[in-house]
C-alpha positions as CSV (number, residue, x, y, z in Angstrom):
1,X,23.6,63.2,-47.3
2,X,24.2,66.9,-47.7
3,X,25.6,66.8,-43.9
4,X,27.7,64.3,-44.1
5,X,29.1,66.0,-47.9
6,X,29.4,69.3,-45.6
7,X,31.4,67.9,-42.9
8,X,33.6,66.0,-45.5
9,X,34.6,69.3,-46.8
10,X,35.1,70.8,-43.6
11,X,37.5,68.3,-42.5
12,X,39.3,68.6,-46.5
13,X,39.6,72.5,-45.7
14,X,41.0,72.0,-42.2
15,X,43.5,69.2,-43.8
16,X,44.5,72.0,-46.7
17,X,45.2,74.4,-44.1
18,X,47.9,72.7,-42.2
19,X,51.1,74.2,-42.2
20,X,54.3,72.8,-43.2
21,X,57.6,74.2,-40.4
22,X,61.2,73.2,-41.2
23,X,62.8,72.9,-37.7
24,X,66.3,73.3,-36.5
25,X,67.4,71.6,-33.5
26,X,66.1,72.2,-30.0
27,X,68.0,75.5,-28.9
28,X,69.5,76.7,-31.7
29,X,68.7,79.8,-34.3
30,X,65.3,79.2,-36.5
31,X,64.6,81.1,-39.3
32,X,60.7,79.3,-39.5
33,X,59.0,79.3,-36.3
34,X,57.3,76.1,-35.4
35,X,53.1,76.9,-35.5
36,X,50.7,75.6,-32.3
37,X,47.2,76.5,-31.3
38,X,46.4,79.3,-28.8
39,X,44.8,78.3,-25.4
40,X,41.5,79.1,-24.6
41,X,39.0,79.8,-21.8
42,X,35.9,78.6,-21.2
43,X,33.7,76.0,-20.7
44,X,35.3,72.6,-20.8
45,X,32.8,69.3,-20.8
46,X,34.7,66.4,-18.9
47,X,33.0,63.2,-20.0
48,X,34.2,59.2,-20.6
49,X,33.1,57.2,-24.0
50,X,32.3,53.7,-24.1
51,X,30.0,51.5,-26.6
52,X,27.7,48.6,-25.2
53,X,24.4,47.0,-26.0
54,X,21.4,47.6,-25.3
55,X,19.2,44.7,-23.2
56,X,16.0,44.8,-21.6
57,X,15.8,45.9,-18.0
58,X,13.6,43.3,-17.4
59,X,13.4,39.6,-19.2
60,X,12.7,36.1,-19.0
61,X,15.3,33.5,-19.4
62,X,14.8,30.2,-20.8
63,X,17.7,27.2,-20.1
64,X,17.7,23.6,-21.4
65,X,17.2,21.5,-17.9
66,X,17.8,18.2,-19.4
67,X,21.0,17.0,-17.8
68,X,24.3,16.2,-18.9
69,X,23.9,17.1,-23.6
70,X,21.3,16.7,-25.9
71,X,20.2,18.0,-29.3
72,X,18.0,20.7,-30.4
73,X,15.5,19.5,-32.3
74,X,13.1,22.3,-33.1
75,X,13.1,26.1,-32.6
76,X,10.8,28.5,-33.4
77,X,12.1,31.9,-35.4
78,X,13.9,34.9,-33.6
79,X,11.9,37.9,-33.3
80,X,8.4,36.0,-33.6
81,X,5.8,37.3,-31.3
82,X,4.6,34.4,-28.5
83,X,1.7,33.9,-26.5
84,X,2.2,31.6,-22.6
85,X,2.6,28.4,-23.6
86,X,3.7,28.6,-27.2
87,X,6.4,25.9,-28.2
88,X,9.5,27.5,-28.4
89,X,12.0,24.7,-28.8
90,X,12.2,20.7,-28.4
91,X,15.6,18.9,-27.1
92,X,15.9,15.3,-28.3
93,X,14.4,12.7,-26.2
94,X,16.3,9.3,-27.7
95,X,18.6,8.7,-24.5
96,X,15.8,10.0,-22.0
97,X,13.1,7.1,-23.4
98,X,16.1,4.9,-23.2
99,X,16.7,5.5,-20.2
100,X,12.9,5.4,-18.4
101,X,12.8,1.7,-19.9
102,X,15.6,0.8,-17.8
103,X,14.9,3.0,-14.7
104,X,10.8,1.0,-14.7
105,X,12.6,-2.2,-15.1
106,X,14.8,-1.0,-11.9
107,X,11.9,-0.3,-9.9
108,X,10.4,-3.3,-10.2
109,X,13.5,-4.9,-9.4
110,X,13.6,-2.7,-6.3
111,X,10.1,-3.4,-5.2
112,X,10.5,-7.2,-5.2
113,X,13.9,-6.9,-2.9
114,X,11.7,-5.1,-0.3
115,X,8.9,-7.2,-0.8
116,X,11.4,-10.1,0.4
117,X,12.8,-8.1,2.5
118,X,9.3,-7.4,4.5
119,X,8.8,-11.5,4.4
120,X,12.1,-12.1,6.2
121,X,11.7,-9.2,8.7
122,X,8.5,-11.4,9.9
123,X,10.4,-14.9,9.5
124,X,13.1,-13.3,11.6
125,X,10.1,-11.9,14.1
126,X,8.3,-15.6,14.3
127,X,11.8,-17.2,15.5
128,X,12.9,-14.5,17.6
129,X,9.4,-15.1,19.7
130,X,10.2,-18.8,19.7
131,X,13.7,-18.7,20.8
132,X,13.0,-16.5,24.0
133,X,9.8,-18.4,24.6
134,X,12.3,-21.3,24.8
135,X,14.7,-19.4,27.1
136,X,11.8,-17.8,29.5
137,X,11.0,-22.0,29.7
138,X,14.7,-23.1,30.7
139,X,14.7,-19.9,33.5
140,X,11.3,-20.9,35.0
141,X,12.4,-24.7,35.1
142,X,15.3,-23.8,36.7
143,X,13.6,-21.7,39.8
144,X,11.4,-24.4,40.1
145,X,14.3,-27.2,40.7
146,X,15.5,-24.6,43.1
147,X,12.4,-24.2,44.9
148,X,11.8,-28.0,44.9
149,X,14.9,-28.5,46.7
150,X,14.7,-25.9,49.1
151,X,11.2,-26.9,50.0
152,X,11.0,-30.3,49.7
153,X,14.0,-32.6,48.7
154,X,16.5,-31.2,51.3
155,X,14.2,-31.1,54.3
156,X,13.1,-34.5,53.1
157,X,17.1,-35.7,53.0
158,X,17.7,-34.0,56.5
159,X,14.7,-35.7,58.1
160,X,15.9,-39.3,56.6
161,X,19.8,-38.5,58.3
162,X,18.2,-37.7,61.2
163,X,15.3,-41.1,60.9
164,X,18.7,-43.1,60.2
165,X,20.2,-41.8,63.2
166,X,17.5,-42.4,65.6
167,X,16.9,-45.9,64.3
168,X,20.8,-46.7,64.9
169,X,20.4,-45.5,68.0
170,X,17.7,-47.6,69.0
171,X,19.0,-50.4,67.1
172,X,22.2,-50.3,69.0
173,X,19.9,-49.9,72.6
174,X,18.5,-53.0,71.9
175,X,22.5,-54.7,71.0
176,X,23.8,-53.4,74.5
177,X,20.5,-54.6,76.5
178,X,20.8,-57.9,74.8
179,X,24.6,-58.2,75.5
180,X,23.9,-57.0,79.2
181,X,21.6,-60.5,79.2
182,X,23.8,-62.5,77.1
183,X,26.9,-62.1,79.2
184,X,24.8,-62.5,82.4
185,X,23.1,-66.0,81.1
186,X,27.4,-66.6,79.4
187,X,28.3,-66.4,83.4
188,X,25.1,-67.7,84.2
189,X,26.6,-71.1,82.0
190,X,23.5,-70.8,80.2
191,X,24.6,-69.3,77.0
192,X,27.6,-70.6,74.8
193,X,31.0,-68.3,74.4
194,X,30.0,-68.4,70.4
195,X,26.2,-66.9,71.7
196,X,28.0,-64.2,74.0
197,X,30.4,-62.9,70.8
198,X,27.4,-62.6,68.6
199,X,25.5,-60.7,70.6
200,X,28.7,-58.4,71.0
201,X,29.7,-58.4,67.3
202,X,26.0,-56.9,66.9
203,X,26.4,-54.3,69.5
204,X,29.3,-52.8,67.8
205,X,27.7,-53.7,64.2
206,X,25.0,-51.1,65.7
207,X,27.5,-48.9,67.4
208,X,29.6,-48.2,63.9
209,X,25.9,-47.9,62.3
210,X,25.1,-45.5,64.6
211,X,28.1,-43.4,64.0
212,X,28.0,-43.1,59.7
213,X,24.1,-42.0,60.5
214,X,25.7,-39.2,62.2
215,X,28.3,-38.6,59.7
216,X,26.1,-38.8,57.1
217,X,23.9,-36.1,58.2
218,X,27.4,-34.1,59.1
219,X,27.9,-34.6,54.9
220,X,24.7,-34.0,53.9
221,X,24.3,-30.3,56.3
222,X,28.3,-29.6,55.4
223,X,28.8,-30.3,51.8
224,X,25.4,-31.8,50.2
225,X,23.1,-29.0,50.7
226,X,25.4,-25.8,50.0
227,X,26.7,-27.3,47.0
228,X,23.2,-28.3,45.2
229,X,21.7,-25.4,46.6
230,X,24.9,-23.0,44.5
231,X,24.4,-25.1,41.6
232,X,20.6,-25.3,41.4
233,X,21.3,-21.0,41.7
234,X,23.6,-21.0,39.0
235,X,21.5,-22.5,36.8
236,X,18.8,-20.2,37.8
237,X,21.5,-17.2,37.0
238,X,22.5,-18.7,34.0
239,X,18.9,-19.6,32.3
240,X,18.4,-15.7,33.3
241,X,21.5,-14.7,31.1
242,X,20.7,-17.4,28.5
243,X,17.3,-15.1,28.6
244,X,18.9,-11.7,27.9
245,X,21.5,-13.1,25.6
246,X,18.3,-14.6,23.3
247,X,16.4,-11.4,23.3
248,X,19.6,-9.2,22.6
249,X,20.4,-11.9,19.9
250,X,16.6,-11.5,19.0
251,X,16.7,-7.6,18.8
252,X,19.9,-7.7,16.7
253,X,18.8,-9.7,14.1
254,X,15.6,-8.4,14.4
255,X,17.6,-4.6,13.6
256,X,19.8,-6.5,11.0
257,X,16.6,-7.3,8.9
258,X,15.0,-4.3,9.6
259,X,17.9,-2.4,8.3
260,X,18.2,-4.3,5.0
261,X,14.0,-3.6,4.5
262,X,15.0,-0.3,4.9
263,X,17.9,0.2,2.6
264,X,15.3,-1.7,0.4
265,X,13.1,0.6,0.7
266,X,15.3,3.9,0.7
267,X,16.4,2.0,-2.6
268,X,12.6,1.7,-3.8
269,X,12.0,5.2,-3.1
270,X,15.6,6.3,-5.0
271,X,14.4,4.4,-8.4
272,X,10.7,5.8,-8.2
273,X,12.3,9.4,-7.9
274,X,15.0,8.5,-10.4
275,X,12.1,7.7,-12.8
276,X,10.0,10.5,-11.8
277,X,13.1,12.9,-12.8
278,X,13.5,11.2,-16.1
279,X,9.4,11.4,-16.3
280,X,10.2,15.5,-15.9
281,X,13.2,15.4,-18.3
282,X,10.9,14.0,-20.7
283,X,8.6,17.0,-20.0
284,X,11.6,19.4,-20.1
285,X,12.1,18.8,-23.6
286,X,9.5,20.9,-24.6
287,X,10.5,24.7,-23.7
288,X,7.0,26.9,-23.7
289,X,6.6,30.5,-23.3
290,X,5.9,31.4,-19.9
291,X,4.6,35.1,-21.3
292,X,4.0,37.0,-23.9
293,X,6.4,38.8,-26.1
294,X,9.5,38.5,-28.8
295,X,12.2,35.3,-29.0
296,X,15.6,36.5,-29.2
297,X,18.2,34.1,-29.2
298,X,20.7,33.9,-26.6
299,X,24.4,34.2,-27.9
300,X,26.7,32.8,-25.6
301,X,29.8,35.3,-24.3
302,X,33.4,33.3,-24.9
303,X,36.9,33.9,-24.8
304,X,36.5,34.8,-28.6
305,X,33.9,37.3,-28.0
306,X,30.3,36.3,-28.4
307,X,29.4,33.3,-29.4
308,X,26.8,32.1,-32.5
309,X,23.2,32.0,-31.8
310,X,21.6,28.9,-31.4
311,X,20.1,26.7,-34.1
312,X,18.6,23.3,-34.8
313,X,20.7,20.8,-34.5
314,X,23.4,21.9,-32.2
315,X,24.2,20.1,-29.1
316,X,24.0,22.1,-25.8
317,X,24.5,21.5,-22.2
318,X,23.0,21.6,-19.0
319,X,22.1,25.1,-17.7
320,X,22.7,26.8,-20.9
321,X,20.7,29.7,-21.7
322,X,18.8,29.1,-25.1
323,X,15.9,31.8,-25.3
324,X,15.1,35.0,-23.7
325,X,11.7,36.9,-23.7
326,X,12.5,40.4,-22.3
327,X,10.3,42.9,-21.3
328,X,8.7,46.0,-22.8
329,X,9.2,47.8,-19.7
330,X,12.5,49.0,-20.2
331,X,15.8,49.2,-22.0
332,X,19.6,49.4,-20.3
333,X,22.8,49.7,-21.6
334,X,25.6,46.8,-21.0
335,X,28.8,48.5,-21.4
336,X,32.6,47.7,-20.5
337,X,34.1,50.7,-18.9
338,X,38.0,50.7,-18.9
339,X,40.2,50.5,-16.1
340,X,42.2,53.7,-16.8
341,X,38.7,55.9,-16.3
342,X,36.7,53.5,-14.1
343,X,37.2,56.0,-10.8
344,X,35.7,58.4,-12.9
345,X,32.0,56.6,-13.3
346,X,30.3,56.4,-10.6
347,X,26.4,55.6,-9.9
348,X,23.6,57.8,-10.2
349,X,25.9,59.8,-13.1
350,X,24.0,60.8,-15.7
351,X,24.7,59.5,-19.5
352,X,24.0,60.6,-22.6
353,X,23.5,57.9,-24.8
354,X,23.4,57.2,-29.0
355,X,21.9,54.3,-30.6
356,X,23.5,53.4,-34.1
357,X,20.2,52.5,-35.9
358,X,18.4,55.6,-34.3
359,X,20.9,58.3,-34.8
360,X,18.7,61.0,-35.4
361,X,18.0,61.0,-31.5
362,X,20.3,60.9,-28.3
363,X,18.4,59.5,-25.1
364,X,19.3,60.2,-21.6
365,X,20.1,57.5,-18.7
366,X,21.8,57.2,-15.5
367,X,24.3,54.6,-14.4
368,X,22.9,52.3,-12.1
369,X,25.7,49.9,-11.6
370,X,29.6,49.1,-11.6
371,X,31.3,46.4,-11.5
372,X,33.3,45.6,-8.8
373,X,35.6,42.7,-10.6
374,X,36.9,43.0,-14.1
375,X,34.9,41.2,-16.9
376,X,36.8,37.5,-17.1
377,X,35.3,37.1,-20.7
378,X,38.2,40.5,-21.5
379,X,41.2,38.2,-20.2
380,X,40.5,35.6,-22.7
381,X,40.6,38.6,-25.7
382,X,43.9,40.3,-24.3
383,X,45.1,39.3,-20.9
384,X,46.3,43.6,-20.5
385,X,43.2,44.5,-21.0
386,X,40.7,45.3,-17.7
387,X,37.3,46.3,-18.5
388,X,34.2,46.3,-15.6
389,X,30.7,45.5,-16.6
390,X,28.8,49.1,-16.0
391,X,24.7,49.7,-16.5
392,X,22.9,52.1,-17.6
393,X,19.3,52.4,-17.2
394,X,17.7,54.6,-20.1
395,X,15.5,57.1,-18.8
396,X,13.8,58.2,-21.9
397,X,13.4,54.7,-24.0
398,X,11.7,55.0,-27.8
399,X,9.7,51.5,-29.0
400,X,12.1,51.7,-31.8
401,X,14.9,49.9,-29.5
402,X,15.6,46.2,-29.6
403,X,18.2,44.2,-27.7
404,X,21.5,43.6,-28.7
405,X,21.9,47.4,-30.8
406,X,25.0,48.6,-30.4
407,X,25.0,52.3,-28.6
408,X,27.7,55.0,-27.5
409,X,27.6,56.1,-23.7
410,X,28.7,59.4,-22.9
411,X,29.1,59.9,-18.9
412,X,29.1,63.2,-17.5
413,X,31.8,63.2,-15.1
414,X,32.2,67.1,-14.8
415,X,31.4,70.5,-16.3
416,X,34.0,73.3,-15.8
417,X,32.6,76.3,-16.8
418,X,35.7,78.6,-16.9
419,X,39.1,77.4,-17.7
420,X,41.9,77.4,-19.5
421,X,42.1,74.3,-21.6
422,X,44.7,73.0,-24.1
423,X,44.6,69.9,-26.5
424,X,45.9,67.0,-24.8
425,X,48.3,66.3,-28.0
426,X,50.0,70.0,-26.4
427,X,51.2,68.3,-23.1
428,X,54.4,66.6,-22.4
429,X,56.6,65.4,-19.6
430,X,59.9,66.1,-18.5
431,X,60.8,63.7,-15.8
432,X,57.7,64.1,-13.6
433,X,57.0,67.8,-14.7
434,X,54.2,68.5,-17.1
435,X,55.5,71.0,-19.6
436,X,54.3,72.8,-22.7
437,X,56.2,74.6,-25.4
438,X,55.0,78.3,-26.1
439,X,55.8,79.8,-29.5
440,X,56.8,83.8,-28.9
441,X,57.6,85.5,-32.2
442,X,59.5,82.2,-33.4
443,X,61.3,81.8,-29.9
444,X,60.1,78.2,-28.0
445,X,59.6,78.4,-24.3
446,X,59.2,75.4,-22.1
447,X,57.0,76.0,-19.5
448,X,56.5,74.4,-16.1
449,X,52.2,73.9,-15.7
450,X,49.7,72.3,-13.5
451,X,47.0,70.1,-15.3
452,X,43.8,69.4,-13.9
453,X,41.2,67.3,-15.4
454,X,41.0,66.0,-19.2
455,X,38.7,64.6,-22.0
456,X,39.3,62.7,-25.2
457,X,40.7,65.7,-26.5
458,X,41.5,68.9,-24.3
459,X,43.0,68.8,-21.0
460,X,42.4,71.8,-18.3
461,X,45.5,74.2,-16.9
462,X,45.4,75.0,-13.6
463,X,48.3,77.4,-13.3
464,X,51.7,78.4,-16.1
465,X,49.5,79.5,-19.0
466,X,47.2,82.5,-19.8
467,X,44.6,82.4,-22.5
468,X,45.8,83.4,-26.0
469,X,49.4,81.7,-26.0
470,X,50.5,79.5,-28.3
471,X,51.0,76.1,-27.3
472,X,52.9,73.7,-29.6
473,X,51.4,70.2,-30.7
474,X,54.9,68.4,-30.7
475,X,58.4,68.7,-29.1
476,X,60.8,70.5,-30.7
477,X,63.3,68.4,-32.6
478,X,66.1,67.6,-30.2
479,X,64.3,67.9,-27.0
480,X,65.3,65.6,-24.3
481,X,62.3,63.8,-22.4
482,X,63.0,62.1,-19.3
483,X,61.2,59.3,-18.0
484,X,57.0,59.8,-18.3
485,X,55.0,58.7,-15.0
486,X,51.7,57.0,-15.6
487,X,48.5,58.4,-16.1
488,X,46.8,58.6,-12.5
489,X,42.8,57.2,-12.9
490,X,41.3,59.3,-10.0
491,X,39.2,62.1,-10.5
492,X,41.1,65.4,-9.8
493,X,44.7,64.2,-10.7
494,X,44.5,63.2,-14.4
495,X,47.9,63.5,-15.6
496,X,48.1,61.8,-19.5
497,X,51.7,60.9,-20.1
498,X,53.7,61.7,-22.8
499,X,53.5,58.1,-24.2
500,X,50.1,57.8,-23.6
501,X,48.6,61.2,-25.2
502,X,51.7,62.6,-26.8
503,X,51.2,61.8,-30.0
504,X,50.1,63.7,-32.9
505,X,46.3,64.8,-33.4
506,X,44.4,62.1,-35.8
507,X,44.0,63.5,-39.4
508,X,40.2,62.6,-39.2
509,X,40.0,64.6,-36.1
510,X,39.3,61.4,-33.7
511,X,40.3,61.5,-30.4
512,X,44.2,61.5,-29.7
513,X,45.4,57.8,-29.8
514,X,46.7,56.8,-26.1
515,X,49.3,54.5,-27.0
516,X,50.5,51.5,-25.2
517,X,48.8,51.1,-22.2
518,X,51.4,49.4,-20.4
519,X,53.6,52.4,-20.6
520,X,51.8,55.0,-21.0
521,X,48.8,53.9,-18.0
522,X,46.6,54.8,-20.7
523,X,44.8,52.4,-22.8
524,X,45.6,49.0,-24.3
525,X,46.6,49.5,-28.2
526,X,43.2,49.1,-30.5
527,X,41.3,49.6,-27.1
528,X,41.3,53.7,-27.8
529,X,38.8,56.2,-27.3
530,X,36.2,56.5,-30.0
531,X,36.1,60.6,-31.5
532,X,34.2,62.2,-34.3
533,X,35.0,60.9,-37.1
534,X,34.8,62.3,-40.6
535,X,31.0,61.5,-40.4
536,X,30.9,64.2,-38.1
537,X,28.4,61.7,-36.0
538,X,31.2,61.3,-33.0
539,X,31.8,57.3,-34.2
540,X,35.0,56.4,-35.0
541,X,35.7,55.1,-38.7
542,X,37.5,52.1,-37.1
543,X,38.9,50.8,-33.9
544,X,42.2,49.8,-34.1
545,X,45.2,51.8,-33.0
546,X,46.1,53.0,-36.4
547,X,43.8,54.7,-38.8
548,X,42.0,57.5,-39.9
549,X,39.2,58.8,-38.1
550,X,39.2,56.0,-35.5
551,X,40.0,56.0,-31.8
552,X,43.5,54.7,-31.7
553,X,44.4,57.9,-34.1
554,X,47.7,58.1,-35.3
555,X,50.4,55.5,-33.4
556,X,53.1,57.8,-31.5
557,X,56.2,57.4,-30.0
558,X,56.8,56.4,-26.8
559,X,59.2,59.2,-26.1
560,X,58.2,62.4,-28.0
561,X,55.3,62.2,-28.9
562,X,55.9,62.4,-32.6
563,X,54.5,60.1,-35.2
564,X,56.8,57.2,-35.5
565,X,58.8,57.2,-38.7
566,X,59.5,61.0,-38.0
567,X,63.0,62.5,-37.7
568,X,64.1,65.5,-35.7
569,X,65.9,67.0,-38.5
570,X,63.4,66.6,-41.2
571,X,60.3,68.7,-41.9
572,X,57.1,68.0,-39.6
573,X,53.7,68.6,-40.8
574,X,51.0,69.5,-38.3
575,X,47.7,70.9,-38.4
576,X,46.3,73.5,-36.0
577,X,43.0,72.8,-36.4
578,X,43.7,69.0,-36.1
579,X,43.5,70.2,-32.4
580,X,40.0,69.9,-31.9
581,X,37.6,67.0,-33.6
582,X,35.2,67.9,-36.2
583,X,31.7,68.7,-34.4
584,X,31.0,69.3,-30.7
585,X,29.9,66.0,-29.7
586,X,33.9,65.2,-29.3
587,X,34.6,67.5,-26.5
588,X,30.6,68.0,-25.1
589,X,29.7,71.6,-25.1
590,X,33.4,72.7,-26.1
591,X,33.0,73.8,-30.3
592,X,35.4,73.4,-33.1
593,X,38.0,75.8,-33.7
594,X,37.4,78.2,-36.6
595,X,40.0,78.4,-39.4
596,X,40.5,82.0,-38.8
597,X,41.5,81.1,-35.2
598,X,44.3,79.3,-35.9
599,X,47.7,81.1,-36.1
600,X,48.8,81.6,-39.5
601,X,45.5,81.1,-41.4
């Protein structure tokens, strides 16, 4: 209490001893001079501010399995202390027990298809032996009619030409001896003419008998026998092909009925592990600790920021992450690092680190990751505004933390131990020249410098200014400002522009706001850096780009600097000591200017 009334009055005395300068224009006589703050030397603490959360480095997450979206049922209380296998949280099981009634009544269906399926594969096996027996029969009957020719029905055919043959030949002997006679006894006038012509007529009956024996046999050795012997072949050829053609018939029904057994039995074995998988979602319903240690609720990062915490009775989805049980091991900090200083974070860096519900202590850590993509959940909040997930592992934990506390980071990007250092509100730009505007016994000098690196609220000089001049705060009224480059994020060439970091100091002594970040290269408006605030603590009073004691500080214009609203001709108030926030947690090991060593007081 007494600190806080202390640095309450501080900042009241600092605020009383403003001064109050009536300027002329730019270039002209002035019979006030316009008042600044002297540079110094020294050491100058180069660091980057961001807030995040703290999580535990190591933790357990728990998901609801149970496919497509169901309803929680039960849920045990956030923060309560769990042993393994402690009921956390029950999903509703009305659609799952629906559906494992119809899944059993599918398997059975599927087991009596193969069952069928099994008693036609043997039907199909009995026929298939039947019908090639019946075709190996036909084959063998048809190399036995071939054998039976060739061995005994055409040698038996050839030796009956050639019997029929003989027998006409002896036959028509017997015709010409008895004609020889006949005609002998006919001249003899023992035989009649009508006896003589008979016994001719049946020498040429045996003569003509004779010759269609031969003939016949000349068919049967020319014609007879090659054509029955080819046909009784092809029949033997064809009963062999009839034999293939049955067994390939055979096989393919035989594959045809094995195939459908198959698909019968692939479909068997789908419905059984379609009901085993509805037997596990029934188990899944039931989430149990796997090990010991505090519920916290998950809340669920959307386009709107995070989410609410999970309750009974909400629906949720597949995969989504309902508990966690994180570790005692350790504690990191989750924090979005933006774009304009992310070159200037880099891994292994070490942090200082403030927890809002311990503020009596500052911890130490060290960053141990960056991301390489900017944070998708930001482009949803404000599409100009690139933030990258960054880690930081806290080296020096106390019991006291709990996931999800909100915590400043402070990364040490540099110490410069001697240099000559201005408030960044002293800087301007004309055209891509930094300039500053030195007060000499009530005569303004624009000055060429060379900036180096910067902070929330003091910016090094490289070269163009000693220590002990007197730099201004704001243009002169009438100055002319060309167009102001960007603000360069790389280590080494930090350059704030005039639009950016022109403005005027914040009353509450905050860091100087940095504008509009599309302009200026600086950050988004409300996205500004976080100063000492009137608490003295280092925490801004708000966030937004306007208001007292926050991190947007006073909202500037976009060419001079000046608070908006204020005109050239009419009389500016500035503070000196606005220069520097209250406390030396602003600026790292840089300390607050005294009264006494402002000009004028």
């Amino acid at each position: 209490m007494n600190r806080t009334l202390l640095l309450i009055l501080i900042a009241a005395a600092v605020a009383v001893g403003g001064w109050i300068v009536v300027a002329e224009p730019f270039g002209g006589g002035s019979d006030a001079s316009l008042k600044g703050v002297q540079a110094r030397r020294g050491p100058l603490d180069i660091t980057v501010l961001e807030t995040g959360n703290l999580k535990a480095a190591k933790s357990v997450s728990l998901r609801s399995e149970i496919e497509g979206r169901t309803t929680i049922l039960y849920l045990i209380e956030e923060g309560t202390q769990v042993e393994p296998g402690t009921l956390l949280c029950r999903l509703d099981t009305a659609n799952l027990v629906d559906d494992s009634v119809n899944q059993e009544i599918a398997v059975r269906n599927a087991e009596s298809a193969m069952v069928k399926a099994e008693q036609a594969l043997q039907i199909q096996g009995s026929q298939n032996q039947s019908d090639i027996a019946a075709a190996e029969r036909r084959l063998e009957f048809a190399i036995k009619d071939l054998e039976k020719y060739r061995e005994g029905d055409w040698p038996q055919q050839l030796k009956q030409a050639g019997d029929d043959i003989l027998l006409a030949e002896e036959e028509l002997k017997r015709a010409e001896d008895k004609l020889t006679w006949s005609q002998t006894l006919f001249d003899d006038g023992f035989l009649t003419r009508t006896e003589l012509e008979a016994d001719q007529l049946a020498a040429q009956r045996n003569t003509i008998r004779l010759e269609q024996s031969k003939r016949a046999k000349e068919l049967l050795e020319q014609y007879d026998y090659p054509r029955q012997i080819r046909s009784l072949e092809a029949d033997v050829d064809e009963f062999g092909r009839e034999l293939e053609r049955v067994k390939l018939q055979a096989a393919a029904r035989l594959v045809d009925f094995q195939t459908d057994l198959d698909s019968k039995v692939r479909k068997l074995e789908l419905e059984n592990e379609k009901f085993d998988k509805i037997i596990q979602q029934l188990d899944k319903t039931e989430i149990r600790a796997p090990v010991s240690g505090m519920v916290v609720y998950y809340k669920e990062r959307s386009r709107w920021g995070n989410g609410d915490p999970i309750s009974e009775g909400m629906e949720v989805r597949e995969r989504q992450e309902l508990i966690t049980i994180p570790s005692s091991d350790g504690m990191v900090v989750e924090a979005s690092v933006h774009e304009s200083v992310l070159e200037q974070v880099n891994v292994g860096q070490e942090v200082r680190i403030t927890v809002d519900a311990l503020p009596e202590r500052e911890f130490r850590g060290r960053v141990t990751t960056k991301g390489v993509l900017p944070d998708q959940n930001s482009w949803w909040a404000n599409p100009d505004l690139r933030v990258y997930r960054t880690e930081i592992a806290v080296l020096d934990p106390d019991p006291a933390m709990r996931p999800g506390m909100t915590c400043a980071i402070r990364v040490q990007v540099a110490h410069l131990p001697d240099v000559v250092h201005i408030p960044v509100q002293a800087r301007f730009f004309r055209g891509e020249q930094a300039v500053v505007f030195i007060s000499n016994d009530g005569e303004i000098e624009v000055r060429e410098v060379e900036l180096g690196l910067f902070n929330e609220s003091w910016i090094e000089v490289v070269s163009g200014l000693e220590e002990g001049e007197e730099v201004l705060l704001s243009a002169p009224p009438g100055f002319d400002f060309a167009d102001v480059p960007p603000m360069s994020p790389q280590l080494g060439s930090q350059e704030p522009t005039a639009e950016g970091m022109g403005g005027a100091p914040n009353p509450g002594g905050g860091a100087p706001a940095y504008g509009d970040g599309a302009k200026g290269g600086g950050r988004p408006q409300g996205a500004g850096r976080e100063g000492a605030g009137a608490n003295g603590a280092g925490r801004p009073a708000g966030k937004g780009s306007r208001g007292p004691g926050g991190a947007g500080g006073t909202e500037s214009s976009s060419a001079t600097g000046q608070p908006l609203g204020a005109n050239a001709s009419k009389v500016e108030e500035t503070a000196a000591a606005n220069a520097a926030p209250v406390g030396a947690e602003a600026v790292g090991a840089e300390t607050t200017p005294a009264a006494s060593e402002v000009p004028g007081q």
